[in-house]
Biopython code that builds the backbone (N, CA, C, O; Angstrom):
import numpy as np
from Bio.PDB.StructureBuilder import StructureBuilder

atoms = [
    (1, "UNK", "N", (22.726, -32.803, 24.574)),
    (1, "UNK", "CA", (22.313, -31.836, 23.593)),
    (1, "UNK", "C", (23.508, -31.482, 22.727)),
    (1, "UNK", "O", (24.647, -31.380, 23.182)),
    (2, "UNK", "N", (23.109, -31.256, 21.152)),
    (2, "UNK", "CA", (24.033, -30.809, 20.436)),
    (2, "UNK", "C", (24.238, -29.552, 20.221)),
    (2, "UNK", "O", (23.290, -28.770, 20.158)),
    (3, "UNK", "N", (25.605, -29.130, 20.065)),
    (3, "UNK", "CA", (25.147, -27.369, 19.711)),
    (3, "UNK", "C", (25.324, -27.351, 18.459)),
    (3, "UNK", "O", (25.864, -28.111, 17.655)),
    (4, "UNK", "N", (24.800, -26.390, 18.403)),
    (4, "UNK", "CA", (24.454, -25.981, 16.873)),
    (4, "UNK", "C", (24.597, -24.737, 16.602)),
    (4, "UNK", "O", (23.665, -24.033, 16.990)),
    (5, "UNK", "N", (26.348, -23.656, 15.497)),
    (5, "UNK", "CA", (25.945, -22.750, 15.590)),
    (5, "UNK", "C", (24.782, -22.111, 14.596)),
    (5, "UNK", "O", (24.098, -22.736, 13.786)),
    (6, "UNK", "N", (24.752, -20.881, 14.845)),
    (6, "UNK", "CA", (23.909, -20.031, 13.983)),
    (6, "UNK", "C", (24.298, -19.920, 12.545)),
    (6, "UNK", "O", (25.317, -20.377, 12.029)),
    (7, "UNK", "N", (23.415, -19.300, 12.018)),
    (7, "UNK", "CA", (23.138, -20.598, 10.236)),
    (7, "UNK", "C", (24.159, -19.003, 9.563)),
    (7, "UNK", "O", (23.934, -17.809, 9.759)),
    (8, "UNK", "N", (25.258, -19.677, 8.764)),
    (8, "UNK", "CA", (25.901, -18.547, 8.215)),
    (8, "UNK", "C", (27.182, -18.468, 8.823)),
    (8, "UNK", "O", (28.030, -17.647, 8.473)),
    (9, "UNK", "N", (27.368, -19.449, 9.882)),
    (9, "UNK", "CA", (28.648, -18.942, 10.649)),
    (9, "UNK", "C", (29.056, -20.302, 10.792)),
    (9, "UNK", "O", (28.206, -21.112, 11.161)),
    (10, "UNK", "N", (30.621, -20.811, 10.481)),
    (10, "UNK", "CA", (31.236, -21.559, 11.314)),
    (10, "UNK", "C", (31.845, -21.915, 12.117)),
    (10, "UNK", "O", (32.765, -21.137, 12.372)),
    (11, "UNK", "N", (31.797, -23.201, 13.009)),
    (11, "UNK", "CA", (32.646, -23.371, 14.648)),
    (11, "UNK", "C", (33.775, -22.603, 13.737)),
    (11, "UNK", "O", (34.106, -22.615, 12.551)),
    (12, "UNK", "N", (34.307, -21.726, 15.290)),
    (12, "UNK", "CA", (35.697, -20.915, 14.916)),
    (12, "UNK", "C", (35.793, -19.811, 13.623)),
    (12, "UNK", "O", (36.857, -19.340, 13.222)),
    (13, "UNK", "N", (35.001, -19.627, 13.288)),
    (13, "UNK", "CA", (34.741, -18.190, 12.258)),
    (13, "UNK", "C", (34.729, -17.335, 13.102)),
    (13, "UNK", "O", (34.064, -17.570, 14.111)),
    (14, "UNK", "N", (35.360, -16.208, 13.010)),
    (14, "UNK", "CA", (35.072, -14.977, 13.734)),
    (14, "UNK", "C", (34.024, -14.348, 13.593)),
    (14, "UNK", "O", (33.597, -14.788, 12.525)),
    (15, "UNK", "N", (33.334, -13.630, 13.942)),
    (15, "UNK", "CA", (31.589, -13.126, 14.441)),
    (15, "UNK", "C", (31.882, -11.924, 13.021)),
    (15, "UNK", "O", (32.549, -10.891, 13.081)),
    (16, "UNK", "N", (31.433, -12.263, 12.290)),
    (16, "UNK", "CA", (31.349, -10.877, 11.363)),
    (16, "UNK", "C", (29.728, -10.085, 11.090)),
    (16, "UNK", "O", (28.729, -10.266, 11.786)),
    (17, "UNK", "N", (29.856, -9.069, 9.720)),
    (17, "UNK", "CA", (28.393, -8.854, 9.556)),
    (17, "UNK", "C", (27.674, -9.714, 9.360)),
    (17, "UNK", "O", (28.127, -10.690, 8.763)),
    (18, "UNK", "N", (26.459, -9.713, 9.720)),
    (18, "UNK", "CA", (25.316, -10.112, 9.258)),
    (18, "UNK", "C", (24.950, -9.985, 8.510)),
    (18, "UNK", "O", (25.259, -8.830, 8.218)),
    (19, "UNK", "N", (23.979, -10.641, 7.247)),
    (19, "UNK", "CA", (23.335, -10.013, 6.468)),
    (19, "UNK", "C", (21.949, -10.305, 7.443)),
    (19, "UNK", "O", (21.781, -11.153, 8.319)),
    (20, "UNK", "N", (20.892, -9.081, 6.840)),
    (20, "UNK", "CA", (19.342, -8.792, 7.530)),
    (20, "UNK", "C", (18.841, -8.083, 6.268)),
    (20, "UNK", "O", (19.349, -7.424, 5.361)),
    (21, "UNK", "N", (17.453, -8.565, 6.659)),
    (21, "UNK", "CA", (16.463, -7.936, 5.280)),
    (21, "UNK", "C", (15.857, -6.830, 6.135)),
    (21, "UNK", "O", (14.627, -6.775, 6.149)),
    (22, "UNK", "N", (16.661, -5.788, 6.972)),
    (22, "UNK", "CA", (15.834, -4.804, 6.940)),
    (22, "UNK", "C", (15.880, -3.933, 6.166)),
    (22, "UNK", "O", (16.211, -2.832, 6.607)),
    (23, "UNK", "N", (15.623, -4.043, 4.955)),
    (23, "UNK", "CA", (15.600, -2.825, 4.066)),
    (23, "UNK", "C", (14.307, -2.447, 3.788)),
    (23, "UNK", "O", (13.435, -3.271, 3.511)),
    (24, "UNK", "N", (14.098, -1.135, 3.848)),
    (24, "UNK", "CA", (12.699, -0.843, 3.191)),
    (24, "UNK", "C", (12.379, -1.083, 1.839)),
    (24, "UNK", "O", (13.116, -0.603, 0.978)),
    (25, "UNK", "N", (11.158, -1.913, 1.443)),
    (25, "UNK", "CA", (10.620, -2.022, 0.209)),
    (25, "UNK", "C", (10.093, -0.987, -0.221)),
    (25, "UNK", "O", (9.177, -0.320, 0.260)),
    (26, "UNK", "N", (11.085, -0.755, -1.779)),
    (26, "UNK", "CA", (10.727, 0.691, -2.281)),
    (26, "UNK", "C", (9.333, 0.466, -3.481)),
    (26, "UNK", "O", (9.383, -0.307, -4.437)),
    (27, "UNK", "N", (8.488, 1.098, -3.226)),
    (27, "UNK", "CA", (7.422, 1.172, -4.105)),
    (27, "UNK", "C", (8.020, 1.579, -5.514)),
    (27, "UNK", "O", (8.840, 2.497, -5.532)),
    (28, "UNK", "N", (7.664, 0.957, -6.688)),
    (28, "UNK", "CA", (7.505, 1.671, -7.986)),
    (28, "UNK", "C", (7.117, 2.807, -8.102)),
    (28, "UNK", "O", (5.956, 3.044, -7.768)),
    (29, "UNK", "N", (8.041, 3.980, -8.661)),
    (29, "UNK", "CA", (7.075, 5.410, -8.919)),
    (29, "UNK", "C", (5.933, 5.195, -9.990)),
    (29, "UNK", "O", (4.799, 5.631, -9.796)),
    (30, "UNK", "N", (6.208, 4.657, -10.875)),
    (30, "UNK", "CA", (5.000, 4.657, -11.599)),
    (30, "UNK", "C", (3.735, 4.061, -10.683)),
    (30, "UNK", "O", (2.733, 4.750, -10.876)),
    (31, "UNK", "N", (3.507, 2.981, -9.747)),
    (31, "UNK", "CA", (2.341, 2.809, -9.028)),
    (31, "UNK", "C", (2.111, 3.567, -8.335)),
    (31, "UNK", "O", (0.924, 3.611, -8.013)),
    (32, "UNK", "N", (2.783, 4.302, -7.877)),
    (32, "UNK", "CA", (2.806, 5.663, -6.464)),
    (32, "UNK", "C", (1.769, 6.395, -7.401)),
    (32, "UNK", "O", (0.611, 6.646, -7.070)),
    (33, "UNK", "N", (2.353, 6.708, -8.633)),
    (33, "UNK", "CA", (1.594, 8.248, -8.964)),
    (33, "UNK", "C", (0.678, 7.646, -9.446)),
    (33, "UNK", "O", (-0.297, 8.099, -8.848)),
    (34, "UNK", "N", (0.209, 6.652, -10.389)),
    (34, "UNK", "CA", (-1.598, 5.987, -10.903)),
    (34, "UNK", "C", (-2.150, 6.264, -9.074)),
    (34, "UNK", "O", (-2.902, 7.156, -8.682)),
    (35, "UNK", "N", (-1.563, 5.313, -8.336)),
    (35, "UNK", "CA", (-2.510, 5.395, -7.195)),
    (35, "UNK", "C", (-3.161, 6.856, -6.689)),
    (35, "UNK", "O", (-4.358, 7.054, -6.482)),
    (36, "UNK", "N", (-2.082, 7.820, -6.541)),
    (36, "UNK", "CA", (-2.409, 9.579, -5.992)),
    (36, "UNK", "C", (-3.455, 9.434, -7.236)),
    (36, "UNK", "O", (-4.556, 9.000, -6.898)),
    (37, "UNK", "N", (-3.269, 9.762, -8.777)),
    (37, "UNK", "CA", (-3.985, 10.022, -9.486)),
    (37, "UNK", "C", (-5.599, 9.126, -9.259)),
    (37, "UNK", "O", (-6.682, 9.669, -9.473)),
    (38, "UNK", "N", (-5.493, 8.169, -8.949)),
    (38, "UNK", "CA", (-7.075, 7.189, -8.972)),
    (38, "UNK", "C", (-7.577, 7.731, -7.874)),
    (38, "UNK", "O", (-8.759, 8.033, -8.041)),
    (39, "UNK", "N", (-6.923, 8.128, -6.188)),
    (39, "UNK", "CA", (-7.415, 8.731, -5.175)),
    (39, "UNK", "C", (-7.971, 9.890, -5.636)),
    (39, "UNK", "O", (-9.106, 10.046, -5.185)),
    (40, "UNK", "N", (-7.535, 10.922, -6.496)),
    (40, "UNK", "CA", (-7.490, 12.288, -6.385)),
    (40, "UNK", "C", (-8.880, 12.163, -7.279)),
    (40, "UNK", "O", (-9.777, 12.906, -6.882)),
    (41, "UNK", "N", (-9.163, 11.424, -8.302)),
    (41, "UNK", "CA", (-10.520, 11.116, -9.429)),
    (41, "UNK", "C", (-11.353, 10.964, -8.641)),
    (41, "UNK", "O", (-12.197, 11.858, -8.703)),
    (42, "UNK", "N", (-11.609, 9.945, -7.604)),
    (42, "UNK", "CA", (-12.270, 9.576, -6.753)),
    (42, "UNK", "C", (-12.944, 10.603, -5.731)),
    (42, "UNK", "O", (-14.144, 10.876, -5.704)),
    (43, "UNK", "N", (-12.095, 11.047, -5.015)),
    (43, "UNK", "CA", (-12.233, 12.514, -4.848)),
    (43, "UNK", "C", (-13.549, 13.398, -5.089)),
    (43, "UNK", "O", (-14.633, 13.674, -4.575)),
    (44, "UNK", "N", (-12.391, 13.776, -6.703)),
    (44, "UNK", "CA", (-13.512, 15.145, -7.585)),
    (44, "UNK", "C", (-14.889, 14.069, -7.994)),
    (44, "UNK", "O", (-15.962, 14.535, -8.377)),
    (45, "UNK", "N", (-14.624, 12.491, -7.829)),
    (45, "UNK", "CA", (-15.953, 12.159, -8.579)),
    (45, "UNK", "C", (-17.171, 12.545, -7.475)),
    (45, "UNK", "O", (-18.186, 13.201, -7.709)),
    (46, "UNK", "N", (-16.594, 11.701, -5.711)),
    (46, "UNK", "CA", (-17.878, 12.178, -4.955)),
    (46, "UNK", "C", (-17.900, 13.210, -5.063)),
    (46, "UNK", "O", (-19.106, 13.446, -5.145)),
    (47, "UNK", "N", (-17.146, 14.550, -5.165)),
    (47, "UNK", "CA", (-17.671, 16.183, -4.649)),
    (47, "UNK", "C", (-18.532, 16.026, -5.843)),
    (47, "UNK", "O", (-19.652, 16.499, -5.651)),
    (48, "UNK", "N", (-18.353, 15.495, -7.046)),
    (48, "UNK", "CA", (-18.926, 15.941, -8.351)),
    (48, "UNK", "C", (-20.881, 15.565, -8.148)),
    (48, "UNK", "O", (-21.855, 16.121, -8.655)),
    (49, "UNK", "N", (-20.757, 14.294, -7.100)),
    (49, "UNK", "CA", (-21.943, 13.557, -6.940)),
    (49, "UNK", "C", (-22.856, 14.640, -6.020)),
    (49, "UNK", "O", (-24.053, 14.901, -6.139)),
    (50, "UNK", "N", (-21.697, 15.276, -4.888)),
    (50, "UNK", "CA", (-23.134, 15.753, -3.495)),
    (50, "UNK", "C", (-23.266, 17.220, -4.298)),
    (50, "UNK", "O", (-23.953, 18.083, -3.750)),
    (51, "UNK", "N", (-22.577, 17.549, -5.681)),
    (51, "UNK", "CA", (-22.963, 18.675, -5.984)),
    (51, "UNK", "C", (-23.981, 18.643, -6.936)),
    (51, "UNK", "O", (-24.856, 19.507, -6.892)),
    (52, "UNK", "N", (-23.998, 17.726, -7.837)),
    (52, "UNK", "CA", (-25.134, 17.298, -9.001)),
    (52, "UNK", "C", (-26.391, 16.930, -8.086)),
    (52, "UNK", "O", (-27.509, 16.964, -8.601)),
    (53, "UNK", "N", (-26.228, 16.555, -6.649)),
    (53, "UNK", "CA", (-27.132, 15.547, -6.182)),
    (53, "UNK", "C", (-27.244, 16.282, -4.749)),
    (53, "UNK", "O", (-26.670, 15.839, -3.754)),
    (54, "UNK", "N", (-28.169, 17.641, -4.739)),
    (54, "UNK", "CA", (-27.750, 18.161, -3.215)),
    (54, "UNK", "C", (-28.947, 17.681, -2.278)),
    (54, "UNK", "O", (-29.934, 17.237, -2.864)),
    (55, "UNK", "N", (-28.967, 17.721, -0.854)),
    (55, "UNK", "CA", (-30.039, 17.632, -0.203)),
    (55, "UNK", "C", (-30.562, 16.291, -0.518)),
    (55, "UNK", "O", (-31.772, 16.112, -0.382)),
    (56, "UNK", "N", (-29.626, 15.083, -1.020)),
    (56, "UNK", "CA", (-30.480, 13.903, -1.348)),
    (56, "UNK", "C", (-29.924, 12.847, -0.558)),
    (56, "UNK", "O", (-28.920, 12.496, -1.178)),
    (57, "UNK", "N", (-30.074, 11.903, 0.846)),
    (57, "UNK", "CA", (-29.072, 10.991, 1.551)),
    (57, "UNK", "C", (-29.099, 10.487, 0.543)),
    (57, "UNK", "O", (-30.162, 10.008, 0.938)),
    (58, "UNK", "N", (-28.935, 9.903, -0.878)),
    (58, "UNK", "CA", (-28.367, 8.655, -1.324)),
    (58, "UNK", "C", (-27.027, 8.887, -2.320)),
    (58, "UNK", "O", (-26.350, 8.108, -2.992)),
    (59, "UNK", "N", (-26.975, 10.446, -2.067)),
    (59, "UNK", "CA", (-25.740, 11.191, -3.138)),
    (59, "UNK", "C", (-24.751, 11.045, -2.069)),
    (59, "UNK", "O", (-23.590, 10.789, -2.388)),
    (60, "UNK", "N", (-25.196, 11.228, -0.370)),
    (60, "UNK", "CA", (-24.075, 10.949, 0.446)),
    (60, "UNK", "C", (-23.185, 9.892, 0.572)),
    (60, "UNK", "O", (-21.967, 9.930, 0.742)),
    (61, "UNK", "N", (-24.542, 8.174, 0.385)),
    (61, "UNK", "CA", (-23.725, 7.145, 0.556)),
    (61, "UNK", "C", (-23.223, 6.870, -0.785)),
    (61, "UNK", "O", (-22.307, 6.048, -0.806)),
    (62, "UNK", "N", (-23.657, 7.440, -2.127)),
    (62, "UNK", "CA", (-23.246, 7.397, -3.132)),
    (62, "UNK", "C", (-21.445, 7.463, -3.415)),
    (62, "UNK", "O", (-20.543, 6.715, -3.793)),
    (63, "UNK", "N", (-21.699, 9.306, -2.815)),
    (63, "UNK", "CA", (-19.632, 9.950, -2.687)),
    (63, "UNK", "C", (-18.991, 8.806, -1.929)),
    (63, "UNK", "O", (-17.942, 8.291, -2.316)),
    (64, "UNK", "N", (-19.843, 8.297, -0.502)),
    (64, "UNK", "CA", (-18.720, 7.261, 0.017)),
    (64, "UNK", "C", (-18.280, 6.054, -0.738)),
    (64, "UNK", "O", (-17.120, 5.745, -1.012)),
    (65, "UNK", "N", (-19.307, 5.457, -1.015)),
    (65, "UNK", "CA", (-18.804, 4.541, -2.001)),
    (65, "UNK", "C", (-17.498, 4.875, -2.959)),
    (65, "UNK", "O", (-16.478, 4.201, -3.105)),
    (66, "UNK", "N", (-17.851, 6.103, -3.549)),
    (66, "UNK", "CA", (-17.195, 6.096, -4.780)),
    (66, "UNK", "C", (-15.684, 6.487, -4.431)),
    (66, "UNK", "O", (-14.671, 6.376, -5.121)),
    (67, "UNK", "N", (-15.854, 6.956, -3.198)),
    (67, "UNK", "CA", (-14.247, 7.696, -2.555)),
    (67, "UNK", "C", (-13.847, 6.287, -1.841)),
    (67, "UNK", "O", (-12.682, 5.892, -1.880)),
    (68, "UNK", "N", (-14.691, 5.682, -1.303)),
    (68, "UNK", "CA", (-13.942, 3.706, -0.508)),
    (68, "UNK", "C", (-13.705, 3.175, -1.830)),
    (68, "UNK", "O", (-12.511, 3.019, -2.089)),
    (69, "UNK", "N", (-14.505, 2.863, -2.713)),
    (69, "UNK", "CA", (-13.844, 1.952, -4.250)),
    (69, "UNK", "C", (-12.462, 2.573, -4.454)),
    (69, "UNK", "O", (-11.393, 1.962, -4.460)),
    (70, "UNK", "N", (-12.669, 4.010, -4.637)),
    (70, "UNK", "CA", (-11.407, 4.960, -5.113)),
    (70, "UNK", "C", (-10.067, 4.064, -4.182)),
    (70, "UNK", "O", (-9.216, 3.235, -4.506)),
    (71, "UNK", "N", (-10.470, 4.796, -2.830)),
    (71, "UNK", "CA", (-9.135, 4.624, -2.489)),
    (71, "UNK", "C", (-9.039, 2.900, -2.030)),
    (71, "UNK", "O", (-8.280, 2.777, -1.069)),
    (72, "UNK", "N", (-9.440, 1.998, -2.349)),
    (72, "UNK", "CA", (-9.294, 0.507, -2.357)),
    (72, "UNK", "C", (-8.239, 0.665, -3.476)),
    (72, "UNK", "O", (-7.026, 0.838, -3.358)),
    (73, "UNK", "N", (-9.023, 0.559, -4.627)),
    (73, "UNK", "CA", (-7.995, 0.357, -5.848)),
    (73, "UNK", "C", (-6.923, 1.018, -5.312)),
    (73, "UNK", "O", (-5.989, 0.335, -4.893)),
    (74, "UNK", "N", (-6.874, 2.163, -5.243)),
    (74, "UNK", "CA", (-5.556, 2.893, -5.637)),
    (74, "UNK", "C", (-4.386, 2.095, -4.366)),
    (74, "UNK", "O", (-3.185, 1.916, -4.573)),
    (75, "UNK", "N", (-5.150, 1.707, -3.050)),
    (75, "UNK", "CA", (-4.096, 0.875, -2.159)),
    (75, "UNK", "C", (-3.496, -0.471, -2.962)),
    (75, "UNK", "O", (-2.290, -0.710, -2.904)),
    (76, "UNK", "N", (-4.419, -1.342, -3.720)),
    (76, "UNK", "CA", (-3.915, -2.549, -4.220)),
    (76, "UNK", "C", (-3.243, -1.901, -5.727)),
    (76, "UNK", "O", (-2.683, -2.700, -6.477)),
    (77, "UNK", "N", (-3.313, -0.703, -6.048)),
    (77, "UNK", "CA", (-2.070, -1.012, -6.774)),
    (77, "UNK", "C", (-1.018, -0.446, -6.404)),
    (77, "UNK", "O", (-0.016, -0.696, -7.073)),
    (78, "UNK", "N", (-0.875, 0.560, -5.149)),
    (78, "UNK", "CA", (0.270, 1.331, -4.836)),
    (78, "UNK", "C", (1.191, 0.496, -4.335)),
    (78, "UNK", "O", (2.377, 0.703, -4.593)),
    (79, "UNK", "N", (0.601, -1.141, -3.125)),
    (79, "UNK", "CA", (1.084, -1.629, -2.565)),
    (79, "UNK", "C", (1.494, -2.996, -3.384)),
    (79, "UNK", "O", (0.655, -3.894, -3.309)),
    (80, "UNK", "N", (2.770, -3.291, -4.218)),
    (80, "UNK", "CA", (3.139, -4.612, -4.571)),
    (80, "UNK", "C", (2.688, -5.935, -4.232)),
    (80, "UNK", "O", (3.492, -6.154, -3.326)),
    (81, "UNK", "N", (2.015, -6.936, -4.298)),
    (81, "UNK", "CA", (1.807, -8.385, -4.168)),
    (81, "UNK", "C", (3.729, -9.089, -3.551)),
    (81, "UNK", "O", (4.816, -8.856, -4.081)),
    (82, "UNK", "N", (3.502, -9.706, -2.650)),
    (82, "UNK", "CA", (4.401, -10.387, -2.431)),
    (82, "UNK", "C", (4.168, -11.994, -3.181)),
    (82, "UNK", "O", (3.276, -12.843, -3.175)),
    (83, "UNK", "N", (5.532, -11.835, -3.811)),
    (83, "UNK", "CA", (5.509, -13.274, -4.512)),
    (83, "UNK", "C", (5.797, -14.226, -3.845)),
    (83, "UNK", "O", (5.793, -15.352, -4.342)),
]
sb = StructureBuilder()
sb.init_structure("model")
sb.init_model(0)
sb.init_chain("A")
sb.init_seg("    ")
for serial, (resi, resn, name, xyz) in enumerate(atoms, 1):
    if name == "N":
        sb.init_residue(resn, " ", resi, " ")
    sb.init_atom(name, np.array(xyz, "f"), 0.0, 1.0, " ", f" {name:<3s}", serial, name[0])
structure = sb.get_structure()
């Protein structure tokens, strides 16, 4: 068997830092706040629905919908696409 050292280091280099990608990926403020803002619409839109629409089950599954669409979007744009 051959050895092989670790990728970044050579036989007889002394052991230094590492580099590591643990850094946290910082969100864009501008997507942070559209997203709060599209959640928060979403929101006032179902209350806006079971209040225009009382005593009716289809204003209930109506608000859910409209608060799951809400907060869908607002996750795919808060959260960056990896390239």
């Amino acid at each position: 068997m051959e050895y092989r050292p670790p990728e970044g280091r050579r036989p007889g280099a002394p052991p230094g830092p590492q580099e590591t990608s643990a850094a946290v990926a910082r969100l864009p403020v501008s997507n942070a706040i559209a997203a709060v803002l599209i959640a928060v619409a979403a929101l006032l839109g179902a209350i806006a629905v079971l209040l225009v629409i009382p005593e009716v089950t289809e204003a209930l599954g109506t608000a859910v919908a409209i608060t799951g669409s809400g907060f869908t979007l607002a996750a795919r744009i808060a959260v960056p696409r990896r390239r």
